[in-house]
N, C-alpha and C positions, 0 to 999 in steps of 0.2 A: 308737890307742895301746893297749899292755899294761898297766893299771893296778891298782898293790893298794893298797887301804887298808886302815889299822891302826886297828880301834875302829870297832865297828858304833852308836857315840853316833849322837843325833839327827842332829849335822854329817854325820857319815860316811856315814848314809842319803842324807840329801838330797843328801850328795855324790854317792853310786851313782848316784843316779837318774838327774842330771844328767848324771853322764859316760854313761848308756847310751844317757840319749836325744842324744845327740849323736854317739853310732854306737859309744863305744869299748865295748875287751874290760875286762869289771871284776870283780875279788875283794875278798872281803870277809873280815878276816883277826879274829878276836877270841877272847879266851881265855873270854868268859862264853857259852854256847849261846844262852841267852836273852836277851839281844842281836841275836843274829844272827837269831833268830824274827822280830823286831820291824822285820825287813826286808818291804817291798810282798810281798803273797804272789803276787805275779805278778813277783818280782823273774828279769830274765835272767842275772843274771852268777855266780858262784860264790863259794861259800861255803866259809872254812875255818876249823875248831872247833880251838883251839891256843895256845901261848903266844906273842907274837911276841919273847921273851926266850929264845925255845929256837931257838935257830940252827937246827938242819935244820929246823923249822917253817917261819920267815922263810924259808929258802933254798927251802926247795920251794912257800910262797905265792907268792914273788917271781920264782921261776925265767921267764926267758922277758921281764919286764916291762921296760917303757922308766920306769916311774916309780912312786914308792911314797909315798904320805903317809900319815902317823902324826898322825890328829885323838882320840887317846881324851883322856879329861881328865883326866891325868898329866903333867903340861910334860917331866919326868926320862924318861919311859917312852917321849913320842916324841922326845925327843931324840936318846937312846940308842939306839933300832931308825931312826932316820934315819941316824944316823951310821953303824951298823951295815954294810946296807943299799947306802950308799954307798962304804965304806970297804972293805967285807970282800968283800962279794956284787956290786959293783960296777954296782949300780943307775945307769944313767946320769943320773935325775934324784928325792933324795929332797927330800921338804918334811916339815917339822914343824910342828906348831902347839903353841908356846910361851906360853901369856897372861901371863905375870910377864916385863914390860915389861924389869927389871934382867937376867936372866936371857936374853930373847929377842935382847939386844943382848950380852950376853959370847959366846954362842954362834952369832951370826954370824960368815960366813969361815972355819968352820969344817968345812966340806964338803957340810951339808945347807942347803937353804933353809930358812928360818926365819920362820913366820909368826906375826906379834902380834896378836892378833884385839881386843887390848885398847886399844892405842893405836890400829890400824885405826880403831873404835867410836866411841875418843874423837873422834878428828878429826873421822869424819863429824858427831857430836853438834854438835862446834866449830863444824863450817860452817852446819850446820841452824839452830845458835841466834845467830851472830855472823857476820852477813852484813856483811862489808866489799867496796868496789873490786874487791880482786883478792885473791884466795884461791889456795895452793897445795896442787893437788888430785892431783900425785904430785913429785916431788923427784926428782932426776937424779944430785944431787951439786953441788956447789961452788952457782949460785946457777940453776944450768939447772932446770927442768923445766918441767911443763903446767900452764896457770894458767886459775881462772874468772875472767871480766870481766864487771861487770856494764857495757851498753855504757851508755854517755853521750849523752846526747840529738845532741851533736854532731856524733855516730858515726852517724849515721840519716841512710841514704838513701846512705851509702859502699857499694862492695861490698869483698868480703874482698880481692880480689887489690889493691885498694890498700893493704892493713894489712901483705900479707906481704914479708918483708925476709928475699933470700935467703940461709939460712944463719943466722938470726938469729930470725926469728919465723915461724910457719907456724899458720894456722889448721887446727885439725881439726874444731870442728862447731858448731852453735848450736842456744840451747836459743829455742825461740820457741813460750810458753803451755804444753801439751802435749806439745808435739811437738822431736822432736829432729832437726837436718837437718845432715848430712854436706859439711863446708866444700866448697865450690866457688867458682871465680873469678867468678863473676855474679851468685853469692848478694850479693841489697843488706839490708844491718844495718835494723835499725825498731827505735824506741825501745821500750824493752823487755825487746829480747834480750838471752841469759847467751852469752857467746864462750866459746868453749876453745881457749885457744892454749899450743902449744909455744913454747919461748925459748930462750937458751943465759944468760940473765939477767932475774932478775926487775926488773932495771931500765932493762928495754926496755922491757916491758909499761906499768909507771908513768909513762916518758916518752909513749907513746902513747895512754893516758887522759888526760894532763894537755893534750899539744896538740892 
């Protein structure tokens, strides 16, 4: 992929780096110079020194690109050049990083994607400090999503392909010590292990911890 990002911040580095060692093509778009210094001096991708509030700047960092994220630390500033971006220059996919929780929720649905690194944070903190049964570790909508289980002594010595109900519940991995193992039908559970499973209701999961 074509990717530019808005705001050579800490985030935006380590975003570069990651998109490059992962093979994409990556610009780096910021209005301060010094900033953009502050990029790997072995950085591969390109650099452009500019406002991303000056349209032909945007238009010509962005030209060509399949997606654009705007991490500088201005919630207004990537809002604005997402929507932009998406709207004007018809970026097929922009993201923004919003940290003001009230605000990253009025401004979803609104053409750009919308990342909360705030409420992101808290949750993980959530789950790190407040370990329950079963944890919801992304949301889907209505009461669907991917849930942690901690498995139940019960559960030990089953393998997955009796857990899953199709169209209903689907194992995707387990976490056992260390190590994380990719569900499969002859994987057998041992007391212990973390599940992750998908649902279409989290009160499938809780009927299947209970019996």
């Amino acid at each position: 992929m074509h990717i530019l990002i808005v705001g050579a911040t800490q985030l935006g580095r380590v975003l570069a780096s990651e998109l490059l060692h992962g093979g994409h093509d990556v610009r780096v778009l910021d209005v301060h110079a010094e900033q953009l210094r502050r990029l790997p001096h072995d950085f591969e991708g390109r650099t452009v020194h500019g406002s991303p509030l000056d349209r032909a700047v945007l238009a010509g960092a962005s030209d060509g690109c399949d997606a654009v994220a705007c991490v500088t630390g201005d919630d207004n500033l990537n809002a604005v050049v997402a929507l932009a971006a998406r709207r004007e220059l018809r970026v097929p996919l922009t993201v923004a990083v919003v940290a003001n929780p009230r605000r990253a929720e009025a401004l979803s649905g609104l053409g750009a994607q919308i990342v909360c690194p705030t409420t992101g944070t808290a949750h993980q903190l959530h789950m790190a400090l407040v370990r329950t049964a079963i944890e919801t570790e992304l949301d889907l909508g209505g009461d669907a999503g991917v849930f942690r289980v901690d498995v139940p002594a019960r559960l030990a010595g089953r393998a997955l392909s009796e857990l899953d109900r199709d169209g209903e519940i689907v194992a995707v991995a387990v976490e056992r010590g260390a190590r994380t193992l990719l569900a499969s039908p002859h994987l057998t559970l041992e007391e212990g292990d973390v599940l992750h499973l998908a649902a279409r209701d989290v009160n499938l999961i809780r009927e299947l911890v209970r019996t």
